[in-house]
Backbone as a printed PyTorch tensor [residue, N CA C, xyz], in Angstrom:
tensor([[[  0.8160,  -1.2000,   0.0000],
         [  0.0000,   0.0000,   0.0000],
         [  0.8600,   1.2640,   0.0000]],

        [[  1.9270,   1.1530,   0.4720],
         [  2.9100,   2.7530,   0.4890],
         [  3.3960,   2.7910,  -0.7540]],

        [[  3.1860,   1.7390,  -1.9550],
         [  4.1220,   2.0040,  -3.0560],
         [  2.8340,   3.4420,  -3.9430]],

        [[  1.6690,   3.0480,  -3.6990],
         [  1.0880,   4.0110,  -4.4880],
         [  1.2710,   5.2340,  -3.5750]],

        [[  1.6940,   5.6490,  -2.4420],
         [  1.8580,   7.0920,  -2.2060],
         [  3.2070,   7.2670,  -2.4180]],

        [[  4.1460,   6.7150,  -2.3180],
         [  4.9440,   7.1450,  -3.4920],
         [  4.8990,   7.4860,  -4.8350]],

        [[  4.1160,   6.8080,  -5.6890],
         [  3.6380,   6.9670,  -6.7730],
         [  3.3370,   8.4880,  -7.1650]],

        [[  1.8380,   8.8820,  -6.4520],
         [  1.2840,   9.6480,  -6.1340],
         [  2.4010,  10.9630,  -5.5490]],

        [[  3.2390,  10.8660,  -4.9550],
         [  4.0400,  11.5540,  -4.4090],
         [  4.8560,  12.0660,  -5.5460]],

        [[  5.4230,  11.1420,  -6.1600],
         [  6.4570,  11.2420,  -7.0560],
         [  5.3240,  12.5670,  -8.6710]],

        [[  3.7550,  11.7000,  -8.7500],
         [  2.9160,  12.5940,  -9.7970],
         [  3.1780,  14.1940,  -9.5090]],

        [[  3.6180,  14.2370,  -8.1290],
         [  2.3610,  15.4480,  -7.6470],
         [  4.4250,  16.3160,  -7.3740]],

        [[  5.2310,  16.2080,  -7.4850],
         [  6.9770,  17.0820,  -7.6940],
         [  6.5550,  17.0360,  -9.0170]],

        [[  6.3350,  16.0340,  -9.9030],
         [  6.4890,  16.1000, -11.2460],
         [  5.3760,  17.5800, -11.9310]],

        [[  4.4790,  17.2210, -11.6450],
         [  3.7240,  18.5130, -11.6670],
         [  4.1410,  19.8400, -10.8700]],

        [[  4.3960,  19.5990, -10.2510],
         [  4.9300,  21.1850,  -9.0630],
         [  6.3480,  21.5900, -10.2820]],

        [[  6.8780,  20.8050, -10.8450],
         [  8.1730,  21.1930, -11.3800],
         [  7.5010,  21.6140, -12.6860]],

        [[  6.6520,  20.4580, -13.4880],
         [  6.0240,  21.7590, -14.6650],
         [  5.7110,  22.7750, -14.6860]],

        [[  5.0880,  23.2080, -13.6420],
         [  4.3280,  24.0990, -13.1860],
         [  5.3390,  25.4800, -12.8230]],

        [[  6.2820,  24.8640, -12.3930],
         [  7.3960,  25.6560, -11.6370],
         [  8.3840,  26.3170, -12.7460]],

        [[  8.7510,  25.2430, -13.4280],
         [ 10.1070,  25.1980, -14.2940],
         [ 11.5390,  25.8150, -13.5900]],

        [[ 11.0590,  25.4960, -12.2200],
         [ 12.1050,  26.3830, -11.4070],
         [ 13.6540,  25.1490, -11.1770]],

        [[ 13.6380,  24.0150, -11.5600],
         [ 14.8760,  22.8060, -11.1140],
         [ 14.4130,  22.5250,  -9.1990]],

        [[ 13.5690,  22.7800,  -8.3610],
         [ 13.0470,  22.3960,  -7.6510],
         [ 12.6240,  21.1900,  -6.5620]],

        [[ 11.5720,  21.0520,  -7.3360],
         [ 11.3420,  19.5810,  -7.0800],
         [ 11.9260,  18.4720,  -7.6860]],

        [[ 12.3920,  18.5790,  -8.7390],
         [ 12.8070,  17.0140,  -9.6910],
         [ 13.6170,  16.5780,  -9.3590]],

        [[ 14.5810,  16.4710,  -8.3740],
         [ 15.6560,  16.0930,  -7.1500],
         [ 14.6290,  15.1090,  -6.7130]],

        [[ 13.6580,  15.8670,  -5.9640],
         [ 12.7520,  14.9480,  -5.2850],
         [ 11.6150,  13.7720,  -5.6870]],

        [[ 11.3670,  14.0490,  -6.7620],
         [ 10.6940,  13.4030,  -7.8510],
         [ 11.5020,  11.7400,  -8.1730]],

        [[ 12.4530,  12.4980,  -8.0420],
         [ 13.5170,  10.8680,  -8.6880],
         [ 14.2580,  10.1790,  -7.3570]],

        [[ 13.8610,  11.0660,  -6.4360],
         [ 13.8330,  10.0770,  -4.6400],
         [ 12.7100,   9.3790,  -4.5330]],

        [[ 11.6040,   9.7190,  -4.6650],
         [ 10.1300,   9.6120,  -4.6370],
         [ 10.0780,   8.4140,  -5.6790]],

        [[ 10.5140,   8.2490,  -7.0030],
         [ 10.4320,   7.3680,  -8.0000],
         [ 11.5580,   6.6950,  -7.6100]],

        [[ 12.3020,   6.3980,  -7.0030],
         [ 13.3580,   5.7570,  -6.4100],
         [ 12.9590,   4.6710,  -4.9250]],

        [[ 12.3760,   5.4120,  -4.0680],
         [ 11.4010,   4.6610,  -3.0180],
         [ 10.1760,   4.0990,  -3.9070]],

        [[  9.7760,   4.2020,  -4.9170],
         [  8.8140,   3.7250,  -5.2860],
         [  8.7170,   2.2250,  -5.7020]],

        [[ 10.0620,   2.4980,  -6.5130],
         [ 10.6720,   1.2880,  -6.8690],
         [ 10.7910,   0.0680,  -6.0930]],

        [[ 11.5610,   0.7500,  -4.9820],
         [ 12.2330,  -0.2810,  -3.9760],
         [ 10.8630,  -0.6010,  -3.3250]],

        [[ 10.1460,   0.3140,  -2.9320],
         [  8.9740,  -0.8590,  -2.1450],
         [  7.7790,  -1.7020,  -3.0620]],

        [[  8.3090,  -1.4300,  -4.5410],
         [  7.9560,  -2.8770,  -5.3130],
         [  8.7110,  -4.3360,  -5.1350]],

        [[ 10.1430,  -3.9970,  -4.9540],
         [ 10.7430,  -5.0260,  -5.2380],
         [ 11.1640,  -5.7690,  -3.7670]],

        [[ 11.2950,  -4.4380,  -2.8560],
         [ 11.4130,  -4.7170,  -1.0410],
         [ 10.3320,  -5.3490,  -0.5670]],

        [[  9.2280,  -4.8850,  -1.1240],
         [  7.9540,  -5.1410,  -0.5400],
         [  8.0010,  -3.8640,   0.9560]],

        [[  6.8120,  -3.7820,   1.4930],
         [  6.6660,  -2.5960,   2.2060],
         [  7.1340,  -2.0700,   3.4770]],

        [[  8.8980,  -1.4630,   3.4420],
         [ 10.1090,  -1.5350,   4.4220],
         [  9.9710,  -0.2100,   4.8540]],

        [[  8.9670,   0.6370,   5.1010],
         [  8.5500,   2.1350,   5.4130],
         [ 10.1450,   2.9860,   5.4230]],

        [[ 11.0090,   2.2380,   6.5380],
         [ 12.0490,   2.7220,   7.0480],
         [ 13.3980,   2.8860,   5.6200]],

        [[ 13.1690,   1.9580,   5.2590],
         [ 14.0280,   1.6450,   3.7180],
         [ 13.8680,   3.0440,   2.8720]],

        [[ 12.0700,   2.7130,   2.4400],
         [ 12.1060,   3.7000,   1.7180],
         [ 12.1510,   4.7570,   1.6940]],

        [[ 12.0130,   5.2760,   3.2390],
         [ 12.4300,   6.9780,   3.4710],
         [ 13.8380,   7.3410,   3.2060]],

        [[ 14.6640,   6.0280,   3.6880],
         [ 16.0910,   6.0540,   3.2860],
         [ 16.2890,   6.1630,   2.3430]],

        [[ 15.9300,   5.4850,   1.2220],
         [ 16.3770,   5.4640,  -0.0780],
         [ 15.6660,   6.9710,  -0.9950]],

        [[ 15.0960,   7.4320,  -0.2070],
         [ 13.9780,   8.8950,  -0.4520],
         [ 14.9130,   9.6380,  -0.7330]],

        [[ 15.5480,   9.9100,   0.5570],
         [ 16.6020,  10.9590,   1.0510],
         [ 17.9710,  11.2960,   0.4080]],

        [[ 18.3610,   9.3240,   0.3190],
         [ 19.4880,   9.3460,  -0.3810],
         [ 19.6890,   9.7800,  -1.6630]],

        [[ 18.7860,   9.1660,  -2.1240],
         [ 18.5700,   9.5810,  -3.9640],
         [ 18.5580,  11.1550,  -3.9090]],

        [[ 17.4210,  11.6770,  -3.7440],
         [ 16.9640,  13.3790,  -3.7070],
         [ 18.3550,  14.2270,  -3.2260]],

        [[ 19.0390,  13.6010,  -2.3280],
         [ 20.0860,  14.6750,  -2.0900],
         [ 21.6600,  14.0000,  -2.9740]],

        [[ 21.3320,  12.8660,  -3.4310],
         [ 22.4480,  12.6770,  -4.7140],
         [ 21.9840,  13.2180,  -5.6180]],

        [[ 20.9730,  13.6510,  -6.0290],
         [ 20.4950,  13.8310,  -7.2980],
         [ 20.8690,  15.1960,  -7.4500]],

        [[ 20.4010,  15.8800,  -6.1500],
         [ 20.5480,  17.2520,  -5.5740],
         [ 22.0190,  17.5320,  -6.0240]],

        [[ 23.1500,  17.2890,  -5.0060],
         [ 24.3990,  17.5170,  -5.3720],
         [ 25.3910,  17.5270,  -6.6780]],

        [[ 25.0300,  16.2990,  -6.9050],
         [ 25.8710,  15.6720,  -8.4470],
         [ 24.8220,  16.6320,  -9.6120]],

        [[ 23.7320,  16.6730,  -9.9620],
         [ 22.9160,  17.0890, -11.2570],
         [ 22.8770,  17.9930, -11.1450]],

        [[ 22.4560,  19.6430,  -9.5940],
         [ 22.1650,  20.2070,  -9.9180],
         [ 22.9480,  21.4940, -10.9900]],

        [[ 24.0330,  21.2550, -10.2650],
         [ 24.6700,  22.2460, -10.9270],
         [ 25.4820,  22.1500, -12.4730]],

        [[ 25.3330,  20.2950, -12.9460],
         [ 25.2740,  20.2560, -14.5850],
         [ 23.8730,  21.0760, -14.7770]],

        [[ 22.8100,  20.7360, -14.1140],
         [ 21.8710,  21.1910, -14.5430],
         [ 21.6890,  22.4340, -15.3510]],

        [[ 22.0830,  23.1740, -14.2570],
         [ 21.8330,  25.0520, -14.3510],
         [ 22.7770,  25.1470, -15.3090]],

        [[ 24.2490,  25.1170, -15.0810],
         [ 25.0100,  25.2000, -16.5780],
         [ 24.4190,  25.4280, -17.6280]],

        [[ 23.8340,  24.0730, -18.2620],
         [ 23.4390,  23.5890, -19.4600],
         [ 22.1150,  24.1880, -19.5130]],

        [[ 21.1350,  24.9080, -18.5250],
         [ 20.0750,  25.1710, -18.8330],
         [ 19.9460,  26.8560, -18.7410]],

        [[ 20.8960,  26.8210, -18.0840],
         [ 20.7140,  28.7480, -17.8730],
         [ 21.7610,  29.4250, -18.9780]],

        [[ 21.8380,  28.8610, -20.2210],
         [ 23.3740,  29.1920, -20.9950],
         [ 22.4690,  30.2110, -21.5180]],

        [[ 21.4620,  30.5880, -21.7130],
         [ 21.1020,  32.0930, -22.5310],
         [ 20.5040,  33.3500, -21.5430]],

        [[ 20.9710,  33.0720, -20.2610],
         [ 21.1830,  33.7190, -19.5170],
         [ 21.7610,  35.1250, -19.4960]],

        [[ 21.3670,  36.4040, -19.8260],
         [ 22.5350,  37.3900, -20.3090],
         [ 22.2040,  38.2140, -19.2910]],

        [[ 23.6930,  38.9640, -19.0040],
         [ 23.6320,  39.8370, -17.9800],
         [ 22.8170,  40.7800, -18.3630]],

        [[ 22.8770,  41.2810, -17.0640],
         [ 21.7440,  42.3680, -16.9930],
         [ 23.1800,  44.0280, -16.7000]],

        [[ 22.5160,  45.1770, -16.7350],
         [ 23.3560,  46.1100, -17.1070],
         [ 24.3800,  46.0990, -15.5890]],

        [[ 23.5990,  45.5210, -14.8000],
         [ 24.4000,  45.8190, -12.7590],
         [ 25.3750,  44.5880, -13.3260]],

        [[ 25.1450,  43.1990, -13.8300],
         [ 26.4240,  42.4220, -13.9930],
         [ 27.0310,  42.5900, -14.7490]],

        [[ 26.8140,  44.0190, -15.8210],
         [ 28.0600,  43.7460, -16.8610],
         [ 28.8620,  45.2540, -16.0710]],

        [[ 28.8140,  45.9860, -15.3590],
         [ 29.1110,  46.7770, -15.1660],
         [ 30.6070,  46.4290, -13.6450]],

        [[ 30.8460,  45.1000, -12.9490],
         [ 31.3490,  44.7230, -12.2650],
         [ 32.6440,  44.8580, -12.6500]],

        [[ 33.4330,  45.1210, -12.6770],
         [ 35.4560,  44.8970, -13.0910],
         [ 35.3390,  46.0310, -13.8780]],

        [[ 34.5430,  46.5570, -14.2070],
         [ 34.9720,  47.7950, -14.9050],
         [ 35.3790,  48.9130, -15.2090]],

        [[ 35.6400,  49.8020, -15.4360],
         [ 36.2860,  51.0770, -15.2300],
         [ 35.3950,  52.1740, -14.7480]],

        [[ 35.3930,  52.9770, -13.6020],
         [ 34.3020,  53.6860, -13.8730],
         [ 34.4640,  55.3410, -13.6160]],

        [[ 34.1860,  56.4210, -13.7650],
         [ 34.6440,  57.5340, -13.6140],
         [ 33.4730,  58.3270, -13.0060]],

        [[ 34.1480,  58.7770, -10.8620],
         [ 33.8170,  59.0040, -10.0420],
         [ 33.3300,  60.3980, -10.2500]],

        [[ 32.2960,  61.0840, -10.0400],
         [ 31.8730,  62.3450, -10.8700],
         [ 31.0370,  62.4230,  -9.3630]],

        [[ 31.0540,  62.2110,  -8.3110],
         [ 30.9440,  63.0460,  -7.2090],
         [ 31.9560,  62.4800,  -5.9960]],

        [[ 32.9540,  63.5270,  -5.1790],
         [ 33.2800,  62.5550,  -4.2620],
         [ 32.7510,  60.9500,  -3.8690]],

        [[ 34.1290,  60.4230,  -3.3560],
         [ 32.9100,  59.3080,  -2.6700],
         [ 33.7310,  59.1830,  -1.1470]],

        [[ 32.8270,  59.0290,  -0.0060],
         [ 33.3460,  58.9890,   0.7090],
         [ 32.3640,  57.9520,   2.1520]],

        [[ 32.6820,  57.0280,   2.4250],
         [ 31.3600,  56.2740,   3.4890],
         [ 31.1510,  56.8540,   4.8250]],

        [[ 32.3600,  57.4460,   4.8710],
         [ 31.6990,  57.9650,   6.4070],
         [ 30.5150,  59.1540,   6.2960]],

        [[ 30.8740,  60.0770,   4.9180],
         [ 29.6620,  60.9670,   5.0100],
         [ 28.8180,  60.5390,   4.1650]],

        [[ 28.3030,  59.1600,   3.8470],
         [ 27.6970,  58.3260,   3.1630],
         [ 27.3640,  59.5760,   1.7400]],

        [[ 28.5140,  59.7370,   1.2800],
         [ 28.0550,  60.1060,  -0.4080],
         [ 28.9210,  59.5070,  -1.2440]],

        [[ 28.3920,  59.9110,  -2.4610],
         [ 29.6390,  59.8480,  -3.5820],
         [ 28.9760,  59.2560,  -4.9160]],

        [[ 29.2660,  59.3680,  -6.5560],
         [ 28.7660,  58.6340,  -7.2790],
         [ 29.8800,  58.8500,  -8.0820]],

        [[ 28.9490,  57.7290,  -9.3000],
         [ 29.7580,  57.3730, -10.3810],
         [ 29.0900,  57.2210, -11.3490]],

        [[ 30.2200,  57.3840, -12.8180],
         [ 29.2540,  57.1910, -13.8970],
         [ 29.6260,  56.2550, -14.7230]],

        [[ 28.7890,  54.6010, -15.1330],
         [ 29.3440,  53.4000, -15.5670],
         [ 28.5560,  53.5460, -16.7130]],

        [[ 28.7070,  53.1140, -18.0070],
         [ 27.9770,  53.1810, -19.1990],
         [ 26.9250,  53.8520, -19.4150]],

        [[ 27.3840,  55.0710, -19.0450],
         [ 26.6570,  56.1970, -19.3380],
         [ 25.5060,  56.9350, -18.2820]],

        [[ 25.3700,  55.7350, -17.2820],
         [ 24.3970,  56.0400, -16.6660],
         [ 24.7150,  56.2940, -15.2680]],

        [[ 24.5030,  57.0640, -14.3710],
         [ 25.3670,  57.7300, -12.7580],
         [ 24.7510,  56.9780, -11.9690]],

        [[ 25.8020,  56.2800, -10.7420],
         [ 24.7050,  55.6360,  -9.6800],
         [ 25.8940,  55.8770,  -8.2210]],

        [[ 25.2220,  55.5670,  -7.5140],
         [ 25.4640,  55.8720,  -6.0020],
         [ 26.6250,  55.0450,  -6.0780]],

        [[ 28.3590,  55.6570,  -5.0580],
         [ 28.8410,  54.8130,  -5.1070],
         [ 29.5350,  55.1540,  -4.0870]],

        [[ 30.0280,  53.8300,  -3.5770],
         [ 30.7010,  53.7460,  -2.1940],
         [ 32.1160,  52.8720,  -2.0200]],

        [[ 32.7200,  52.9580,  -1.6410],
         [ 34.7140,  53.0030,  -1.1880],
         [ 34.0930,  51.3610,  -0.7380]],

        [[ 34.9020,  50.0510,  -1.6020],
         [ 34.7360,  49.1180,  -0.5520],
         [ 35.3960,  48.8970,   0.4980]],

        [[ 36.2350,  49.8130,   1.8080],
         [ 36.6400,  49.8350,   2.9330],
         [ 36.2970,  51.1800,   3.3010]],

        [[ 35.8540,  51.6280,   4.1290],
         [ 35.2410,  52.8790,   5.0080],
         [ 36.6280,  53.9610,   4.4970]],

        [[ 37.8160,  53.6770,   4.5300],
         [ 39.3860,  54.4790,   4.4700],
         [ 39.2910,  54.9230,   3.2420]],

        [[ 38.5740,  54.0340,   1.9790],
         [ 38.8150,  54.6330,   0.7790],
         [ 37.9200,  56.0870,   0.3200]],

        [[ 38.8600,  56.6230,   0.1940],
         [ 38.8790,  58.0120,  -0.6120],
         [ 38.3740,  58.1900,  -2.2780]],

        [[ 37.5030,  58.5790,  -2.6510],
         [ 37.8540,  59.5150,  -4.3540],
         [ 37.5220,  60.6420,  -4.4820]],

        [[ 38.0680,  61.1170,  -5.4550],
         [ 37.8770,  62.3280,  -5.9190],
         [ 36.9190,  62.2890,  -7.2850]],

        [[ 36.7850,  63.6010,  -7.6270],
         [ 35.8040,  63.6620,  -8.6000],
         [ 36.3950,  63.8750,  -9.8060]],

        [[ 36.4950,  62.6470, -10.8080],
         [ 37.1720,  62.4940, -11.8930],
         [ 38.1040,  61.5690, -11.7900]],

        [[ 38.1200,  60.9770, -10.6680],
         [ 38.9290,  60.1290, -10.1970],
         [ 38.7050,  58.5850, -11.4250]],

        [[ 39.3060,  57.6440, -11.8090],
         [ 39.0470,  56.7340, -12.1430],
         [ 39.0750,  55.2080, -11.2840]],

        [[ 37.9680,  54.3510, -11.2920],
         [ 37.9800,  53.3420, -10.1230],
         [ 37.3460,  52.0690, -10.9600]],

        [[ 37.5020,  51.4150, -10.1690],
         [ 37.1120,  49.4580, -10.4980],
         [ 36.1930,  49.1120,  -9.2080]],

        [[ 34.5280,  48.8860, -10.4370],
         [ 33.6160,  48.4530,  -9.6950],
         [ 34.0250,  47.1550,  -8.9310]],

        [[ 34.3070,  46.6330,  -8.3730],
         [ 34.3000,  45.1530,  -7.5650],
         [ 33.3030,  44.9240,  -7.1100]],

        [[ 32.0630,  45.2520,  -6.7220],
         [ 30.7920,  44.5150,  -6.4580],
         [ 29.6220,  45.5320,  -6.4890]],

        [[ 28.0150,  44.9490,  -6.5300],
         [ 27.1930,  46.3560,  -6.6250],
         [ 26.4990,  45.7920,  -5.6440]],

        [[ 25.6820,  46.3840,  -4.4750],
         [ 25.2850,  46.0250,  -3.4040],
         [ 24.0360,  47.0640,  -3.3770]],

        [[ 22.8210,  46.2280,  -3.7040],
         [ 21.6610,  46.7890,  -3.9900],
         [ 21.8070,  47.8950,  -5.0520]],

        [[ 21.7710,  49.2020,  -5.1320],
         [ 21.5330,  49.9530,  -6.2700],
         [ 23.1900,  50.6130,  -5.9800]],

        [[ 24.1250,  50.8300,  -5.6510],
         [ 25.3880,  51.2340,  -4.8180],
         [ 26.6660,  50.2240,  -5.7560]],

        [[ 27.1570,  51.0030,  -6.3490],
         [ 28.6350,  50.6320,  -6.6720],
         [ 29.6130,  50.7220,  -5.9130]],

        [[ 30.2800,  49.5080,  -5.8870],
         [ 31.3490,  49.3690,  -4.4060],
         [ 32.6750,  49.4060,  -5.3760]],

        [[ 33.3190,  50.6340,  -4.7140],
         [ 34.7030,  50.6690,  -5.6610],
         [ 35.4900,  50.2100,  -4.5620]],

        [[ 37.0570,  50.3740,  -5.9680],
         [ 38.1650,  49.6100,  -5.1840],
         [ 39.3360,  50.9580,  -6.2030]],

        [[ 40.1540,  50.9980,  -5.3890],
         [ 41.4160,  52.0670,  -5.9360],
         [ 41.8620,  51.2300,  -7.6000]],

        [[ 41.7120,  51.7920,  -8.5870],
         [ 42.1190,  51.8510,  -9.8260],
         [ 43.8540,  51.5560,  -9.7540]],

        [[ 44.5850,  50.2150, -10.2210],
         [ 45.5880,  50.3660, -10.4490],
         [ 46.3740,  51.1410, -11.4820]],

        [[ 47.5350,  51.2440, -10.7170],
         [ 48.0850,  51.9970, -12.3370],
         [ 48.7000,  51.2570, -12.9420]],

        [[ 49.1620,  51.8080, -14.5420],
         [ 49.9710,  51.0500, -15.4070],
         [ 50.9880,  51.1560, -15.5080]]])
């Protein structure tokens, strides 16, 4: 009798993941179709098949997910905040964190920007390297020279 709520279990990720298209449930789906199995061939080992639930779903989890996303997120294109990261950018208002100001202007467009250590200094016209954007806020780093 537990093989059909597995069954049933396994219908009802499979649908949540159509539904989803999010990579989600189908880890769990193929634990679920994995216990399903075994308490055909075990006959009905409750304890087994939660084991074999778990095991599967979080192998499946580890090892697939991240071929997964690779291969499925490849037309993935940045958006203007990730292409704007390592890049050059030219500081067009002080920046300074302790008196929480300062901006910058990255492909054309000006946004709030801030010293990534409280010590860092710019000036206005200064040139700097985005290293991370933290909510709407460009986090610079001192521009090497050549």
């Amino acid at each position: 009798m537990d093989s059909i709520y597995w069954l049933l279990l396994f219908i009802l990720l499979l649908v949540i993941e159509v539904l989803t298209m999010g990579l989600t449930t189908i880890w769990f789906a193929g634990g679920a179709l994995a216990a399903f199995l075994v308490s055909l061939v075990a006959g009905n080992i409750l304890e087994l098949e939660v084991a074999v639930f778990i095991i599967v779903s979080v192998i499946l989890l580890i090892f697939t997910r991240p071929l997964a996303m690779r291969y499925l997120n490849r037309k993935t294109t940045l958006t203007n905040a990730d292409s704007v990261v390592g890049s050059i950018v030219r500081v067009t208002e002080p920046v300074n964190n302790i008196l929480d100001q300062g901006a910058a202007q990255a492909d054309g467009k000006v946004w709030t920007a801030r010293g990534a250590s409280d010590d860092l200094l710019f000036e206005e016209g200064e040139l700097a390297v985005v290293q991370e954007i933290r909510g709407v806020k460009l986090i610079l780093q001192k521009k090497k020279e050549d």
